[in-house]
C-alpha positions as CSV (number, residue, x, y, z in Angstrom):
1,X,68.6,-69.5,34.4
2,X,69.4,-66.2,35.5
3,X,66.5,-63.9,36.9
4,X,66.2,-61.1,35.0
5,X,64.1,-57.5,35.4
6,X,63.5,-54.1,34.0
7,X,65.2,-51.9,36.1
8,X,65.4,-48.2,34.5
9,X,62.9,-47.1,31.7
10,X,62.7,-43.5,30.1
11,X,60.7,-41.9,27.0
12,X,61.5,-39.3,24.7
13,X,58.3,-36.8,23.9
14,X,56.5,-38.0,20.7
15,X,56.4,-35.2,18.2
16,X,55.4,-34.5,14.8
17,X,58.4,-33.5,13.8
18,X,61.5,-33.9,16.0
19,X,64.0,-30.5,15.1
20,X,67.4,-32.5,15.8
21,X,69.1,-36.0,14.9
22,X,68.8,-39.6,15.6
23,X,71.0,-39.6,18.3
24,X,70.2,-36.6,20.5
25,X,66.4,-38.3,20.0
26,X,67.7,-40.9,21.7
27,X,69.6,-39.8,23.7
28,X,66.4,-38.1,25.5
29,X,64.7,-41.3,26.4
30,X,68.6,-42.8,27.4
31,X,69.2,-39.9,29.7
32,X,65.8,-40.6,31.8
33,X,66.1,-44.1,32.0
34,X,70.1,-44.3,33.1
35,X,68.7,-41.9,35.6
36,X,65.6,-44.0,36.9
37,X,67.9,-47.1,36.8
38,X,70.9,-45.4,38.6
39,X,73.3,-46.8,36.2
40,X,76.6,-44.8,34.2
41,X,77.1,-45.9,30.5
42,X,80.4,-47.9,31.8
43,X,78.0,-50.8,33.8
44,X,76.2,-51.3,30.6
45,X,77.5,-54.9,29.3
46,X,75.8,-54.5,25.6
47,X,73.1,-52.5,24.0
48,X,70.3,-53.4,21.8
49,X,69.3,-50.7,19.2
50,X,65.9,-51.0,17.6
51,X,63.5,-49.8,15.0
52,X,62.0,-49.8,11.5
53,X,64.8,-48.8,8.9
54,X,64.1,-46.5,6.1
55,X,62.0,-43.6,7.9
56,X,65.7,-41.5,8.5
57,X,68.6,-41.5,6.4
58,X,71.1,-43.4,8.5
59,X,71.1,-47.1,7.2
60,X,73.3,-48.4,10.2
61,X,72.0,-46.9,13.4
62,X,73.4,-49.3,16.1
63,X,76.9,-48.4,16.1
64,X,76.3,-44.9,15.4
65,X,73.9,-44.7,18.8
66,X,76.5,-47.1,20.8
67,X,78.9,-44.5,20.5
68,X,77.2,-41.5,20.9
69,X,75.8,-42.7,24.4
70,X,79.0,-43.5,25.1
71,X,78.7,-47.3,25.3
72,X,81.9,-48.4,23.3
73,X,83.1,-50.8,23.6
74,X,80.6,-52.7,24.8
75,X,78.7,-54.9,21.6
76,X,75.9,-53.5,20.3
77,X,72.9,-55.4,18.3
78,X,70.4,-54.3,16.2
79,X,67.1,-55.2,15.9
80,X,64.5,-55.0,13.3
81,X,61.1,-56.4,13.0
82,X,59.0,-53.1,11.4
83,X,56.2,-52.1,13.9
84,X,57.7,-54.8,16.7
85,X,61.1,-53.8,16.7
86,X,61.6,-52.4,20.4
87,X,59.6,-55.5,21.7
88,X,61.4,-58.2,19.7
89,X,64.9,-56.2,21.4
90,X,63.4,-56.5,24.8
91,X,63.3,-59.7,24.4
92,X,66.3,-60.4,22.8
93,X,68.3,-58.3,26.1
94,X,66.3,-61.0,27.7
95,X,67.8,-63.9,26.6
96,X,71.0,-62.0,26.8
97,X,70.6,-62.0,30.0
98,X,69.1,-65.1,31.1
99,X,71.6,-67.2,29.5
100,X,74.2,-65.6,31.6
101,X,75.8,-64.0,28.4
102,X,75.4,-60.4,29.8
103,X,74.2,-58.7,33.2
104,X,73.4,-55.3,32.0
105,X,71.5,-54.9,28.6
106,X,69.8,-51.5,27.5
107,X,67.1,-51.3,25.0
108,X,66.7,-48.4,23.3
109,X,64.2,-48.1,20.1
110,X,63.5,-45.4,18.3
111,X,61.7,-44.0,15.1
112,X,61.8,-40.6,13.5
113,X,59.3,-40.3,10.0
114,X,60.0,-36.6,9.7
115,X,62.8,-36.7,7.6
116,X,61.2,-38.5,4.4
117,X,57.5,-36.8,2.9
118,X,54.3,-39.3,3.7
119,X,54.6,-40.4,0.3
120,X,57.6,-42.1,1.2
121,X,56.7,-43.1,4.7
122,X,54.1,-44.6,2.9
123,X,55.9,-46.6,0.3
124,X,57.9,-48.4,3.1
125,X,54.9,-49.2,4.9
126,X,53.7,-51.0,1.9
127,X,56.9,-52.8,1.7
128,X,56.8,-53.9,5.3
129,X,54.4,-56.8,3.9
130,X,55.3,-58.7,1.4
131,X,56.8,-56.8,-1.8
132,X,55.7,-60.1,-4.4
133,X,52.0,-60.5,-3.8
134,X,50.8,-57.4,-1.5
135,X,53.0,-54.1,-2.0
136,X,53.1,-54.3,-5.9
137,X,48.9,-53.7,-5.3
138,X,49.7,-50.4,-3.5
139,X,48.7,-51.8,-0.1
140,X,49.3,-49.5,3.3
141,X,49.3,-49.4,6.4
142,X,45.1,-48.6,6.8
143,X,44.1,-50.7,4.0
144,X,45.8,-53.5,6.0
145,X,44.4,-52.7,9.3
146,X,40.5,-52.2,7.5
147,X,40.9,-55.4,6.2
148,X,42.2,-57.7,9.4
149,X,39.2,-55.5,11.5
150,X,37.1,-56.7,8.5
151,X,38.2,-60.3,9.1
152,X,38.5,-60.0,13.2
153,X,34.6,-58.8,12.8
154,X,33.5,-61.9,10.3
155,X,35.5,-64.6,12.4
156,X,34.9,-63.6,16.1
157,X,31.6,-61.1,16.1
158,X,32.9,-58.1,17.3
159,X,31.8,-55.1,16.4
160,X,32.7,-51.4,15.6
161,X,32.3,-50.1,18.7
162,X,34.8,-52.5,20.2
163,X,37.3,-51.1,17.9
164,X,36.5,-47.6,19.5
165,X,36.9,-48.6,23.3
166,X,40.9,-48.9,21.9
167,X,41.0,-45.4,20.6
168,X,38.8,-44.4,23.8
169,X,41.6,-45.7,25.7
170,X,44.2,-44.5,23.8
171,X,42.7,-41.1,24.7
172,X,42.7,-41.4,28.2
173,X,46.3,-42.7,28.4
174,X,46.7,-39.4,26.5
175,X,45.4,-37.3,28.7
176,X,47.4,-37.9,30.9
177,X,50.8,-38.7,29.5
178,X,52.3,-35.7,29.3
179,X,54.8,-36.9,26.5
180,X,51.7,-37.8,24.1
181,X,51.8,-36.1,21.1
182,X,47.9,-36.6,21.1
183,X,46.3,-35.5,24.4
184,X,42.6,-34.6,23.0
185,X,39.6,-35.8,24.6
186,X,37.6,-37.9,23.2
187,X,34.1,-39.5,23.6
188,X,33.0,-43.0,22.6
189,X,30.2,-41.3,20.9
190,X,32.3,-39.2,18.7
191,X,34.5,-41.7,17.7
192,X,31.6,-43.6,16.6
193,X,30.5,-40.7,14.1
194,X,30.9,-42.4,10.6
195,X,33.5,-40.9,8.9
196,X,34.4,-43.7,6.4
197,X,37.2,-42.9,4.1
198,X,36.2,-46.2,1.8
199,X,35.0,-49.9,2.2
200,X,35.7,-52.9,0.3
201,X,32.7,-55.6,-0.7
202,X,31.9,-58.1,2.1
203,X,32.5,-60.7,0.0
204,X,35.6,-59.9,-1.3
């Protein structure tokens, strides 16, 4: 089996609400990492395009990218597994790779939710689950989370304040990320100010 490695990574800036297309948000993040990986569009052997579909208005977005980047003819894959997408097509260049099928493989995932209202956005997140027995009960994103911390807590002990140290770190990595659309800093005892929004029964 072929060895395989990351060899050129780049990042578009995350934004609340990103002024141009799909493709020249992209582009961005394809620019900086053809750049860190010293590579032009024609040594690419396949690219695999990934993200959530719904949150922008173009339904096929792999071909569309391919060819904007300039990676014709080269085949191009999508990849879609909601909030996973980008890591399920890192690891599908991966076994592009390892089985010998291709050398070169970019990854390139993206989202932009600014071009639908939050009610919207919202909707779709409810029907990331499953749209018989969970969406139909107006189930998002939050109440998902609230209710898997709720379980994580009853199963394994942990505690709210374990749940903080995340955002903590989220923070830091923040502060200092200079593409972070959220660079505020934070203490642990100020996210540990109660602020609840609403909780379910224990029992339930």
């Amino acid at each position: 089996m072929a060895r395989v490695a990351v060899i050129g990574v780049g990042q578009s800036s995350f934004v609340r609400a990103y002024p141009g297309s799909i493709r020249e948000l992209a582009f961005e993040a394809y620019r900086e990492a053809m750049k860190d990986a010293g590579l032009k569009a024609s040594q690419i052997d396949a690219s695999v395009v990934c993200s959530a579909p719904e949150y922008d208005k173009q339904r096929t977005p792999a071909g569309l990218m391919a060819e904007y980047l300039g990676l014709n003819p080269q085949p191009t894959f999508y990849v879609e597994s909601v909030c996973s997408s980008s890591s399920s097509g890192l690891r599908t260049a991966y076994a592009l790779i390892a089985s010998g099928l291709h050398d070169v493989v970019m990854v390139l995932g993206f989202q932009k939710m600014s071009e639908i209202s939050s009610a919207e956005s919202q909707e779709r997140m409810g029907r990331g689950a499953d749209i018989q027995w969970e969406a139909p009960f107006g189930t998002m994103m939050p109440a998902y989370y609230a209710m898997y911390a709720r379980g994580y807590f009853e199963k394994y002990g942990a505690t709210e304040e374990d749940l903080a140290l995340i955002r903590l770190k989220s923070s830091t990595y923040g502060q200092i990320n200079e593409k972070a659309v959220f660079r505020k800093s934070l203490t642990l005892e100020k996210i540990m100010e109660p602020k609840y929004i609403g909780d379910a029964p224990q029992d339930v």
